[in-house]
Backbone as CSV, one residue per row, in Angstrom:
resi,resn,N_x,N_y,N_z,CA_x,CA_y,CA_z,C_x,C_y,C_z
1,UNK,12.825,-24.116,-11.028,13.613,-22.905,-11.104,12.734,-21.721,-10.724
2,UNK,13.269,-21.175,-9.624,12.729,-20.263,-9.033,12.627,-18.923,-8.330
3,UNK,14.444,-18.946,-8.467,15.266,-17.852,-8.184,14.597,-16.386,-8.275
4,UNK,14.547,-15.429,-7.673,14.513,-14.201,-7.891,15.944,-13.521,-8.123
5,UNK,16.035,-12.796,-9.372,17.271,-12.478,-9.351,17.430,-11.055,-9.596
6,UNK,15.868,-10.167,-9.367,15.896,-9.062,-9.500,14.863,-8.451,-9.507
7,UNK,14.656,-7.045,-9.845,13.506,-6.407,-9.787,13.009,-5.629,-10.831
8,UNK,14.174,-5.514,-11.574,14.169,-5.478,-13.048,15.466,-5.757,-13.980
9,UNK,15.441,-5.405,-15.334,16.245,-6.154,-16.173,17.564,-5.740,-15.516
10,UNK,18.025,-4.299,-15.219,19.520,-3.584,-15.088,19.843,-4.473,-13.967
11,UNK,19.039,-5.057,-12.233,18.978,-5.619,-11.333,19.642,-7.070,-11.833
12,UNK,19.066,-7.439,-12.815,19.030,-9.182,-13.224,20.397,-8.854,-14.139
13,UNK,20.373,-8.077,-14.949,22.082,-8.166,-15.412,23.130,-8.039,-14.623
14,UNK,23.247,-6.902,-13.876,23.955,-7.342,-12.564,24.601,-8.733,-12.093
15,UNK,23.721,-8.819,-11.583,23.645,-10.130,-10.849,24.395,-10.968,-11.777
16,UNK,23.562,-11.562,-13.214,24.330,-12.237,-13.780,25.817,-11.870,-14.136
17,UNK,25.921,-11.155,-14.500,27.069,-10.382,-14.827,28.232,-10.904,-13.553
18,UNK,28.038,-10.622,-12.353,28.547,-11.112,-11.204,29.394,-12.264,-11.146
19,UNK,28.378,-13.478,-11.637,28.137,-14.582,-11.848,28.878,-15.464,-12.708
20,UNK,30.056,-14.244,-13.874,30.453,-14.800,-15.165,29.328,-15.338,-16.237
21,UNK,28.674,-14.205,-16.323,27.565,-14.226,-17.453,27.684,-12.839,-18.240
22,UNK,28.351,-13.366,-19.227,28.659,-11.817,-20.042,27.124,-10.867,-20.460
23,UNK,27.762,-10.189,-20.624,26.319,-8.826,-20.545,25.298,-9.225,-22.196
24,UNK,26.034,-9.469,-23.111,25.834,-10.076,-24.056,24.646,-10.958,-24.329
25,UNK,25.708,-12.267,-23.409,24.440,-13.142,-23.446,23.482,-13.675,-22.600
26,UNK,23.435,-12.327,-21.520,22.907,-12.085,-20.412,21.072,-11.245,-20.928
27,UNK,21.540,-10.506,-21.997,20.962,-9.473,-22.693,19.948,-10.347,-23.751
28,UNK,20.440,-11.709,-24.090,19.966,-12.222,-25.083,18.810,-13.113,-24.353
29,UNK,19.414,-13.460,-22.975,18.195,-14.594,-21.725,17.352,-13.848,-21.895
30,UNK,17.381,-12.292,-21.235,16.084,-11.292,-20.693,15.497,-11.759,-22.077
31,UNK,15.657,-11.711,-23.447,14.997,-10.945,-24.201,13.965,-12.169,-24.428
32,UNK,14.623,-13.426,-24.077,14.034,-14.708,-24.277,12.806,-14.924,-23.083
33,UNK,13.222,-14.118,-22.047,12.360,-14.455,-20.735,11.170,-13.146,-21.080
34,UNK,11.712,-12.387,-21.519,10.606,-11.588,-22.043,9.335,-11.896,-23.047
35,UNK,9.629,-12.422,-23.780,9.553,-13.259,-24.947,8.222,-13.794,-24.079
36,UNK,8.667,-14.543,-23.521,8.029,-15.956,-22.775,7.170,-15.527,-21.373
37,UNK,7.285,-14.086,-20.787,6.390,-13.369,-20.225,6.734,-13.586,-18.722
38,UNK,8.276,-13.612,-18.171,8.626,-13.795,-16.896,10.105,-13.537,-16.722
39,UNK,10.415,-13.494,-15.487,12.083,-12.583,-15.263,12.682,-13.617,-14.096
40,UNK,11.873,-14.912,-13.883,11.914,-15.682,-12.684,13.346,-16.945,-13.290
């Protein structure tokens, strides 16, 4: 998994959001990918 899906978080919600990924638990990935030290 390798996707770029942005350039920052507002970029990457977007996108998901797009996608049928509610903002929600779109909000809850970043915080996990943050967490874990990557946005990839």
């Amino acid at each position: 998994m390798g996707q770029k899906l942005g350039d920052d978080a507002d970029e990457v919600l977007k996108v998901l959001n797009e996608r049928g990924i509610t903002k929600k638990l779109a909000k809850e990935a970043l915080e996990i990918a943050r967490q874990r030290g990557g946005f990839t």
